[in-house]
N, C-alpha and C positions, 0 to 999 in steps of 0.2 A: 212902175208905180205912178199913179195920179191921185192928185192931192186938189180939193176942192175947199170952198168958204175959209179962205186965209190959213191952208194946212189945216184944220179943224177935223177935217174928215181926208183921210189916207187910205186910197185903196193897193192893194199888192197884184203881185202877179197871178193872174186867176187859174187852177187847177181842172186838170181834166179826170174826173172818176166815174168808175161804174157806169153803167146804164144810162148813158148817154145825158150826164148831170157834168154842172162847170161849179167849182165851186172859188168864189172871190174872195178870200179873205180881206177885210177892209178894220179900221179904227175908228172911234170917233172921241175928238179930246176937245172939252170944254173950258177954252183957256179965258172963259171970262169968271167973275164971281157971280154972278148971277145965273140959273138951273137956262137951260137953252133946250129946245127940240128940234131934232135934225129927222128929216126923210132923206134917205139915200137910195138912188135910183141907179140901176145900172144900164148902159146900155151896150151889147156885146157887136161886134162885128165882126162873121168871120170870113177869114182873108186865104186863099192858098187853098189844099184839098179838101176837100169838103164843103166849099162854099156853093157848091151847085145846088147841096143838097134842100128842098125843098120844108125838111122837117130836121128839128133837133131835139 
């Protein structure tokens, strides 16, 4: 899990499915009273087999 902007935004353990797609399941909690706008970016790095590979 990674948690960014003071735990605001929680990303989980990212999933491997189909057709060569990652999927991240992430949160975003607004713990202020005031409406907020978040971008969430991801950036993936892979580590072990498959990191030769040139396309995902």
């Amino acid at each position: 899990m990674a948690s960014a902007d003071h735990s605001e935004v929680l990303a989980d353990t990212p999933h491997r499915l189909p057709y060569m797609l990652l999927q991240v399941p992430f949160t975003i909690t607004n713990n202020s009273h005031e409406t907020a706008m978040r971008s969430v970016y991801f950036t993936v790095e892979i580590i072990g087999e498959g990191a030769a590979r040139t396309s995902f």
